[in-house]
RODO-2510 file (C-alpha; in nm, 4 decimals, decimal comma):
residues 400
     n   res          X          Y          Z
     1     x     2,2880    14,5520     1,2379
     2     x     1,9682    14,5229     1,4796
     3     x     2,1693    14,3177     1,6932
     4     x     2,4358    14,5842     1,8348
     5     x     2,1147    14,8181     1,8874
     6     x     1,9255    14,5589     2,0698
     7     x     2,2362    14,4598     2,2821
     8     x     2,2993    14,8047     2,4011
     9     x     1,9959    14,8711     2,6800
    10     x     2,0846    14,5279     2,8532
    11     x     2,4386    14,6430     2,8873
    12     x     2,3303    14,9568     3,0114
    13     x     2,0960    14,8269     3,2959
    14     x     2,3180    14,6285     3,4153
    15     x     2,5881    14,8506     3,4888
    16     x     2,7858    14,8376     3,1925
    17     x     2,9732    15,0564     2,9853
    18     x     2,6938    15,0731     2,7382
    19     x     2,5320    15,3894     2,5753
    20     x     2,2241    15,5566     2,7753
    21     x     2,3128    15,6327     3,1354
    22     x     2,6210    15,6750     3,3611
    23     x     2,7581    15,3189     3,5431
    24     x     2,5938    15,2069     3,8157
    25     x     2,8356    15,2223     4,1718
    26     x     2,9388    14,9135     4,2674
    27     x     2,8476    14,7943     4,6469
    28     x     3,1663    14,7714     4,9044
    29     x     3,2215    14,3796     4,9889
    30     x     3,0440    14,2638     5,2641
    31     x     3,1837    14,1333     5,6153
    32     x     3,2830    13,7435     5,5973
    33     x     3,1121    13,6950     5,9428
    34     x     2,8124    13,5454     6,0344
    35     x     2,6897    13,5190     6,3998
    36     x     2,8381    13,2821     6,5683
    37     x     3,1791    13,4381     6,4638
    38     x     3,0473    13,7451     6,6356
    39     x     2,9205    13,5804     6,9429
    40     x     3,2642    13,3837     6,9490
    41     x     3,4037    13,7939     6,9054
    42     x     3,2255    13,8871     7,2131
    43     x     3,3018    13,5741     7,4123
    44     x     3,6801    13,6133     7,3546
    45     x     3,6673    13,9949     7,4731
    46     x     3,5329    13,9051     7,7698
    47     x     3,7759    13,6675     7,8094
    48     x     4,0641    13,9128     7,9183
    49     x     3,8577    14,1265     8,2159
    50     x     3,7164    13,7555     8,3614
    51     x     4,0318    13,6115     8,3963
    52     x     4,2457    13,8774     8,5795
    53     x     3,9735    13,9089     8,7881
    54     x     3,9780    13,4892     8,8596
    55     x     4,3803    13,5384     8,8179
    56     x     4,4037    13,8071     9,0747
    57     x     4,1659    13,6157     9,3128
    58     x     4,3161    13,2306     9,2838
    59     x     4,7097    13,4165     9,3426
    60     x     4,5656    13,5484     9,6517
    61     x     4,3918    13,2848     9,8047
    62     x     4,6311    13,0036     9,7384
    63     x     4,8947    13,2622     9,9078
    64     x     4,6959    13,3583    10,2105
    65     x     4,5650    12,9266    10,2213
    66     x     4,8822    12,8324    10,1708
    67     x     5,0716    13,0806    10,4085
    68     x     4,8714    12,9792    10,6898
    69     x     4,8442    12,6449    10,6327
    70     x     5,0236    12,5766    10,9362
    71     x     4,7765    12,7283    11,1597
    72     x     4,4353    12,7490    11,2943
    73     x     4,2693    12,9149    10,9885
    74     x     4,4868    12,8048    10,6991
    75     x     4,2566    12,5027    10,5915
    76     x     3,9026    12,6272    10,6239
    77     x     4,0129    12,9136    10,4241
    78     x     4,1659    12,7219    10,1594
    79     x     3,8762    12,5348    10,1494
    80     x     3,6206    12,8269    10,0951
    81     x     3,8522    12,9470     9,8613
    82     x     3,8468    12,6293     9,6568
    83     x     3,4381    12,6716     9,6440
    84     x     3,4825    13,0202     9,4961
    85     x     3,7131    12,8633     9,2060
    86     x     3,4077    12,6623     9,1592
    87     x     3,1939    12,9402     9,1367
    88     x     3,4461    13,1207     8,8752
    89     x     3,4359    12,7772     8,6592
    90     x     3,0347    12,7887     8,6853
    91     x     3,0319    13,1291     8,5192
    92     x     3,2414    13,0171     8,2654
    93     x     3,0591    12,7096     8,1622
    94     x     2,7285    12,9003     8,1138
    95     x     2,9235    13,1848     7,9443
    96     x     3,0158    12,8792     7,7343
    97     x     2,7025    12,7520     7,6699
    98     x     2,5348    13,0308     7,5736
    99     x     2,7964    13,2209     7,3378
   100     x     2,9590    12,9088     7,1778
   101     x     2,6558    12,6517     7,2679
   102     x     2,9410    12,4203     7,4478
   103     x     2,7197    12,2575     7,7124
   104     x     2,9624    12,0905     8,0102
   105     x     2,7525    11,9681     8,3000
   106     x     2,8301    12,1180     8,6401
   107     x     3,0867    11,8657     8,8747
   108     x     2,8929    11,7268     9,1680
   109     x     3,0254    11,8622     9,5467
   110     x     3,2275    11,6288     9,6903
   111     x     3,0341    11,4148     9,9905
   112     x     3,1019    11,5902    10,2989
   113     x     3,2761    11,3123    10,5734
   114     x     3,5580    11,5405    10,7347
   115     x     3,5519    11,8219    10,9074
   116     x     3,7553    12,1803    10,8221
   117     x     3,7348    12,1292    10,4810
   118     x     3,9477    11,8476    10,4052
   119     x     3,6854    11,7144    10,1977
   120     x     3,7139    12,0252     9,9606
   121     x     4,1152    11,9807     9,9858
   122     x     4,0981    11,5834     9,8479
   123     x     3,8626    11,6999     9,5472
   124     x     4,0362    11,7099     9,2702
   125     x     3,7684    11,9412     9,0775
   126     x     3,8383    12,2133     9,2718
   127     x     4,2210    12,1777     9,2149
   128     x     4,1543    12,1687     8,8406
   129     x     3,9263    12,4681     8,8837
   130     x     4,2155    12,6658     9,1029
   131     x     4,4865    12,5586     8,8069
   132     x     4,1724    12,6735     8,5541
   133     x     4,1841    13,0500     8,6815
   134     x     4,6188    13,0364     8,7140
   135     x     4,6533    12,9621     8,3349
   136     x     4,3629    13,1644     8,2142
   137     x     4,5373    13,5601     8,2358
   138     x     4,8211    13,4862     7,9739
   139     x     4,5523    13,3062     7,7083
   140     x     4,3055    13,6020     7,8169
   141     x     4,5596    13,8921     7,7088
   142     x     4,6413    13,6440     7,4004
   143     x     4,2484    13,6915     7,2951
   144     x     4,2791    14,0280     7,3583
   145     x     4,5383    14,1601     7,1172
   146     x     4,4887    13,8466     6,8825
   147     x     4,0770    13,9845     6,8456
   148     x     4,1590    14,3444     6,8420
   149     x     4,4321    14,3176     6,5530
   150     x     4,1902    14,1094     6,3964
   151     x     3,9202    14,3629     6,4064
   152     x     4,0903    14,6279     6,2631
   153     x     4,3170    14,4678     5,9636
   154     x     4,2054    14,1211     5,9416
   155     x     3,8748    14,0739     5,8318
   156     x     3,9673    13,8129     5,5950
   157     x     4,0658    13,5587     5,8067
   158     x     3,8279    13,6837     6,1208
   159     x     3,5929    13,3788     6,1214
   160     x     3,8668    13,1285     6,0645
   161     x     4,0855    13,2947     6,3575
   162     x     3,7867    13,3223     6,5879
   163     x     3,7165    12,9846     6,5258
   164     x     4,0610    12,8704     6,6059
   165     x     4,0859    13,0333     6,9301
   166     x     3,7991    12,9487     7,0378
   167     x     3,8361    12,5615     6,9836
   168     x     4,1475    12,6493     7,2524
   169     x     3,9030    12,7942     7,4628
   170     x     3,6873    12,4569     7,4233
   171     x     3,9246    12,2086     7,5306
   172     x     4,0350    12,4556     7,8104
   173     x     3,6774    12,3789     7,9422
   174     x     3,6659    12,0141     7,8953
   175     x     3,9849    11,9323     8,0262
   176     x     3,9682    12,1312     8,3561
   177     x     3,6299    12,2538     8,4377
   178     x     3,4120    11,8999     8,3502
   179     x     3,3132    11,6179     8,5914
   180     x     3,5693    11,3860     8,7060
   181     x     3,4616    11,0420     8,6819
   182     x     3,5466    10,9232     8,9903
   183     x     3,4538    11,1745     9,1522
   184     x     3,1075    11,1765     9,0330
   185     x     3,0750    10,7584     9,0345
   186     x     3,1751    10,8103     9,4079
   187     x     2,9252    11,0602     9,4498
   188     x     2,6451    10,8162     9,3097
   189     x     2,7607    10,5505     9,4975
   190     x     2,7649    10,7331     9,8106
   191     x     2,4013    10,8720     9,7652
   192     x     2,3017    10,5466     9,6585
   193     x     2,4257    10,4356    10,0448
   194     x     2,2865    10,7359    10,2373
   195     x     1,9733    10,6464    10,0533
   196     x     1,9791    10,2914    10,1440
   197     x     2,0452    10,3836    10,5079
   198     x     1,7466    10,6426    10,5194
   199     x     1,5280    10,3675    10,3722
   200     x     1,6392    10,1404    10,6553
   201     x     1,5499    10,3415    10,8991
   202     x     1,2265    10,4292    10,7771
   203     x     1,1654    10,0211    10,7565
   204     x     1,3118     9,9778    11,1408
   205     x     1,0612    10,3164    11,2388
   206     x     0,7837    10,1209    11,0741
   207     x     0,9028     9,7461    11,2240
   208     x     0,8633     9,9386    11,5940
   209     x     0,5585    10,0779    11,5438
   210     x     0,4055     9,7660    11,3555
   211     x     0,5439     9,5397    11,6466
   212     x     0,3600     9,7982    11,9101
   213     x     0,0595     9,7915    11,7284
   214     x     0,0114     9,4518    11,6311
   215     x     0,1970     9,1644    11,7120
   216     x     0,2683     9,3208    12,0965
   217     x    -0,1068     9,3829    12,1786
   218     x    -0,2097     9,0533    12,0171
   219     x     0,0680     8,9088    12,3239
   220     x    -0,0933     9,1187    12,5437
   221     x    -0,4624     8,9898    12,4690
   222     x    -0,3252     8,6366    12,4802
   223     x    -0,1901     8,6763    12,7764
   224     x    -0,4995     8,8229    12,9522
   225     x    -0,6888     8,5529    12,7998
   226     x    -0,5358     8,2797    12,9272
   227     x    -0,4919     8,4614    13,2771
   228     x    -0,8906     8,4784    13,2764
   229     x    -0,9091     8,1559    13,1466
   230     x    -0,7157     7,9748    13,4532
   231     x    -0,9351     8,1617    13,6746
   232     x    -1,2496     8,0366    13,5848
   233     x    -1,0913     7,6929    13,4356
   234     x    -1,2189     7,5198    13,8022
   235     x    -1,5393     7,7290    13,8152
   236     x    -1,6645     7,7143    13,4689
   237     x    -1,4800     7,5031    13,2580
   238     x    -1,6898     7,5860    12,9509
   239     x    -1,6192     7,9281    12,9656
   240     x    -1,2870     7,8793    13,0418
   241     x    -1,2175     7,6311    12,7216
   242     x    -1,4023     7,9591    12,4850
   243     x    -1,1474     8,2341    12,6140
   244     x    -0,8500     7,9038    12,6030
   245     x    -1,0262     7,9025    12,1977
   246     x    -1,0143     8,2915    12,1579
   247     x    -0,6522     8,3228    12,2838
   248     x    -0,5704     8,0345    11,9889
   249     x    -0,6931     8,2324    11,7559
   250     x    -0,5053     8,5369    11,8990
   251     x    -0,1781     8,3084    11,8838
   252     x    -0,2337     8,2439    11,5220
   253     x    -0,2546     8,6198    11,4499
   254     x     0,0508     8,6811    11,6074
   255     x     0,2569     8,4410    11,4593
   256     x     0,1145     8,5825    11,1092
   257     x     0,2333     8,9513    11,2231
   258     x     0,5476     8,7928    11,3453
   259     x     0,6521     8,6278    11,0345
   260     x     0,5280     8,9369    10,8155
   261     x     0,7382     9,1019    11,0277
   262     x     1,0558     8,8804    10,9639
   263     x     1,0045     8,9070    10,5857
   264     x     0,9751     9,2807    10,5869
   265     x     1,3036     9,2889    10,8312
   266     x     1,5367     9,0981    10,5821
   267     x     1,3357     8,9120    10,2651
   268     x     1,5756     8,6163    10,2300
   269     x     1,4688     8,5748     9,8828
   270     x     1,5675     8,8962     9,7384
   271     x     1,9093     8,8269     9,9661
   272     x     1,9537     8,4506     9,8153
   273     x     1,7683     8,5171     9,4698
   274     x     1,7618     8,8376     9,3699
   275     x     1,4798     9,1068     9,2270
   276     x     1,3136     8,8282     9,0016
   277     x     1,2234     8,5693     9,2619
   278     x     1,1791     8,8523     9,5344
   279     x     0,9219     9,0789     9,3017
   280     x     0,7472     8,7477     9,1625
   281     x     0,7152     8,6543     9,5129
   282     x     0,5594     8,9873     9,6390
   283     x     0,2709     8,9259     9,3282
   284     x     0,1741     8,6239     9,4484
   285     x     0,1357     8,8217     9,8166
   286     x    -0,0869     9,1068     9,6611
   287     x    -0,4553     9,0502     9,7154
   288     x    -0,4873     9,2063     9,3875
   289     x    -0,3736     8,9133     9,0903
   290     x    -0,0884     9,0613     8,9960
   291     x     0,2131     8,9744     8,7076
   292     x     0,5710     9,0817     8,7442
   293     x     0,8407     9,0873     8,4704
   294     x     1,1613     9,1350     8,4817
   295     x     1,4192     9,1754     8,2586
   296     x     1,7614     9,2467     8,4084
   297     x     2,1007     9,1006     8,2623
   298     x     2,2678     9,1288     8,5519
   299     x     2,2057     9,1981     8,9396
   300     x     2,1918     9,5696     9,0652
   301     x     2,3598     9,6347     9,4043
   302     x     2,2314     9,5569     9,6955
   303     x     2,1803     9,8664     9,8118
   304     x     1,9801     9,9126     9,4866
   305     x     1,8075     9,5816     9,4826
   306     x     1,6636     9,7110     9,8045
   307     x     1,5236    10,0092     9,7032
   308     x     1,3743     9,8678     9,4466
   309     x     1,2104     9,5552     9,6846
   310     x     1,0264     9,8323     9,9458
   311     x     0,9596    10,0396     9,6801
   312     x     0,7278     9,7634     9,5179
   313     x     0,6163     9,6462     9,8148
   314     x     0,5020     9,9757     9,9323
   315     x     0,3113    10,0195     9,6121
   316     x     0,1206     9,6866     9,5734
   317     x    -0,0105     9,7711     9,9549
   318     x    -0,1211    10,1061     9,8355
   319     x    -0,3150     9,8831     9,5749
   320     x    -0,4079     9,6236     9,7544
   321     x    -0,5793     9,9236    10,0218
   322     x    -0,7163    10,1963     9,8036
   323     x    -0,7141    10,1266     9,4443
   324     x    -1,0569     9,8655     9,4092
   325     x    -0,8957     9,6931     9,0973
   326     x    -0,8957     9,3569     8,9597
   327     x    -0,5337     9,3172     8,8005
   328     x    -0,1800     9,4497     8,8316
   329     x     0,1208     9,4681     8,6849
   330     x     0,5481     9,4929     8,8048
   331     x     0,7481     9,5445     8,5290
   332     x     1,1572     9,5779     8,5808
   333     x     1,4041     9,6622     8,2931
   334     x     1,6714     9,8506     8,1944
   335     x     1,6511    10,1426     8,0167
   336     x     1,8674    10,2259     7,7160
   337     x     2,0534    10,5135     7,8694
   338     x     2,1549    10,2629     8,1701
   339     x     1,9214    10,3116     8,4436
   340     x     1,6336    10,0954     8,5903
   341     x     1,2586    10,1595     8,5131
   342     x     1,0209    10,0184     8,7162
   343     x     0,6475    10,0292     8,6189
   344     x     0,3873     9,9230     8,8681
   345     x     0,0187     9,9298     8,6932
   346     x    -0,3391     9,8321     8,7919
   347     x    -0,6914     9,8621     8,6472
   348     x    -0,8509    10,0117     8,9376
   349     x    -1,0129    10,3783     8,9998
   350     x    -0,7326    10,6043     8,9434
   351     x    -0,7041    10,9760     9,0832
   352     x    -0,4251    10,8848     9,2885
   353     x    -0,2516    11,2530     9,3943
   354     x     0,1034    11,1685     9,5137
   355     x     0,0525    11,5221     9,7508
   356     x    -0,3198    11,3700     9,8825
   357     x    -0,0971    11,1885    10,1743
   358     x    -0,1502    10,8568     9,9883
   359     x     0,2041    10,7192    10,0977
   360     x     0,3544    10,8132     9,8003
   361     x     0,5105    11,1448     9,9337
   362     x     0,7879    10,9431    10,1174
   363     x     0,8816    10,7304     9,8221
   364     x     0,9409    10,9828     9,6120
   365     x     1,1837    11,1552     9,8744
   366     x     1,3791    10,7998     9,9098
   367     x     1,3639    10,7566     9,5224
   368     x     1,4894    11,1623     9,4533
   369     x     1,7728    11,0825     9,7753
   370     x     1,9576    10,8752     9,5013
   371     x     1,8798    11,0938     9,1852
   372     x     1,5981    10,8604     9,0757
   373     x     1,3172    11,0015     8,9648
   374     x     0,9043    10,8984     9,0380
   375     x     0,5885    10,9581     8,8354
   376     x     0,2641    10,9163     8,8552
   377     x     0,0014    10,8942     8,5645
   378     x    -0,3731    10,8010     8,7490
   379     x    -0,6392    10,9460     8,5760
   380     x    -1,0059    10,9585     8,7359
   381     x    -1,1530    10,5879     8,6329
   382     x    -0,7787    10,4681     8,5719
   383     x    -0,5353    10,3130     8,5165
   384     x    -0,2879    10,3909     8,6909
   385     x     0,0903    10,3661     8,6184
   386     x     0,3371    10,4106     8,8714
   387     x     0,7132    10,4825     8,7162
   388     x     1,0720    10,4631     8,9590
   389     x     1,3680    10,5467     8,7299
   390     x     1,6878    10,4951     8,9228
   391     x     2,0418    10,5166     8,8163
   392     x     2,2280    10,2154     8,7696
   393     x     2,5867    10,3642     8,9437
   394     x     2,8953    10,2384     8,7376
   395     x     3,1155    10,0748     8,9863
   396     x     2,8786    10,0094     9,2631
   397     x     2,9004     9,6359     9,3217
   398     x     2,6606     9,5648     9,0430
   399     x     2,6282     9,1483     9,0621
   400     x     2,6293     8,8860     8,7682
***
């Protein structure tokens, strides 16, 4: 039949044991591994060489720390010896994160308050790091024979081996070389302070210099004036009751200073009332017509809440001085990933360069001191859109 004979070329082509040609060789099987089984390969040879080397270092600094704990040098080098753990545990987070794309942010230092490294001593990152580097040598030598073996009679199972101990690997990471969170929520809070202090300072620096240069000389004046005045008050009384007039009018310039002064020294209305009152009260302030909103569902901390105040206040001046527009804008609310956003606007000339020594130079350091973050958008013609992000630290005294 025609059908056998037609059949017979197929079969032939494709390798068969049909008539017309010799079979075609098979291919060998192909290696069950893609990349990141290799990459998890190389990660877990490295393994063994990185920790005896951490292994070998930890044994002999805890032994040399501890050993002479008792005496002069025992601490400090503990405590330098608890930074290099850290330093051991950074490697092996970005060895992580590039190899096996496990991304682990970095552990804030500890805030420095006591001398010889005690701070170092009560962190308990570094401990974890220090235990991190103890446990690592057996798991490392584990790796080692366990990838090896693997390599040369287990190709099967290589990807679903690698991937095992590699998820050990994993939650070695996360359990002893992540942030702790108290640690870091003490660390926020405590920058969150220092800021707070720095910005009072700057705002007693700028009190002293605004009470030298303004209220104290407008004093002075009066006081010359009415000096002159009761000179010449039996001479020329009409000349006398013009300087008694001009030293008014110096009085009521004082008092103005005086009681700008007070309000910049401690605004009872953000104290009593909080950012809502305090902000709507600095709009109605700004020469420019301004509108604040603000949308917060509870109060910040006060050390916060300050920020916050001076930071707006320091920016409707700037706009009140140099920007020539004819509305403005505060807007406060939080941000879905928890932090504050404030957005000061106006519709004035723009080209504002936060380098050009416009005042925005130092509020941008006070806003960076607590990991807040400033930008600028002023195009030449305008607007202009001021942003402040700032954290909102967890366990900071936040007020309902």
């Amino acid at each position: 039949m025609s059908v056998v004979a037609a059949a017979s070329p197929d079969r032939a082509v494709a390798g068969g044991p049909g008539v017309g040609g010799p079979p075609t060789p098979t291919r060998p099987p192909r290696l069950a591994a893609d990349a990141a089984t290799w990459r998890g390969v190389l990660y877990l040879l490295l393994n063994f060489p990185l920790t005896l080397l951490g292994f070998i270092y930890a044994t002999i600094m805890l032994s040399l720390g501890l050993g002479l704990v008792v005496t002069v040098v025992g601490i400090p080098l503990l405590a330098v010896g608890f930074r290099v753990c850290r330093r051991f545990g950074d490697l092996d987070r970005v060895r992580a994160g590039r190899l096996l794309g496990l991304h682990v942010p970095k552990p804030s230092r500890p805030p420095r308050r006591r001398g010889f490294g005690l701070d170092t001593l009560a962190d308990p990152v570094a401990w974890r790091h220090a235990l991190y580097l103890l446990i690592r040598l057996p798991w490392g030598i584990i790796c080692l024979v366990a990838v090896l073996l693997l390599l040369i009679v287990g190709w099967v199972v290589l990807p679903w081996a690698t991937r095992g101990l590699v998820a050990v690997d994993k939650a070695m990471i996360r359990g002893l070389l992540s942030p702790s969170a108290k640690v870091e929520r003490r660390v926020r809070e405590l920058a969150v302070q220092q800021a707070a202090r720095a910005d009072s300072a700057a705002h007693l620096r700028r009190i002293e210099r605004n009470l030298h240069d303004g209220a104290q000389a407008r004093l002075v004046a009066l006081a010359m004036g009415l000096g002159m005045a009761k000179e010449k008050l039996a001479e020329d009384p009409q000349a006398a009751a013009l300087m008694v007039a001009e030293a008014h009018g110096e009085a009521k310039l004082a008092l103005v200073d005086l009681r700008d002064l007070a309000r910049g020294i401690n605004p009872a209305i953000l104290t009593d009332r909080g950012l809502p009152a305090a902000l709507a009260s600095l709009a109605d302030r700004c020469t420019v017509p301004t509108r604040a909103t603000v949308e917060l569902m509870h109060r910040p901390p006060a050390a916060v809440e300050g920020i916050i105040y001076f930071t707006a206040s320091e920016l409707l001046t700037n706009i009140s001085k140099h920007s020539q527009a004819t509305s403005a804008t505060i807007d406060l609310r939080m941000t879905s990933d928890a932090s504050l956003l404030l957005e000061i606007g106006d519709d004035g000339v723009g080209g504002v360069d936060p380098r050009g020594g416009t005042g925005l130079t130092g509020l941008t350091g006070r806003v960076a001191a607590i990991n807040g973050v400033m930008t600028v958008d002023s195009p030449p013609g305008g607007p202009t859109v001021v942003r402040v992000k700032l954290p909102w630290p967890e366990g900071t005294g936040a007020r309902g």
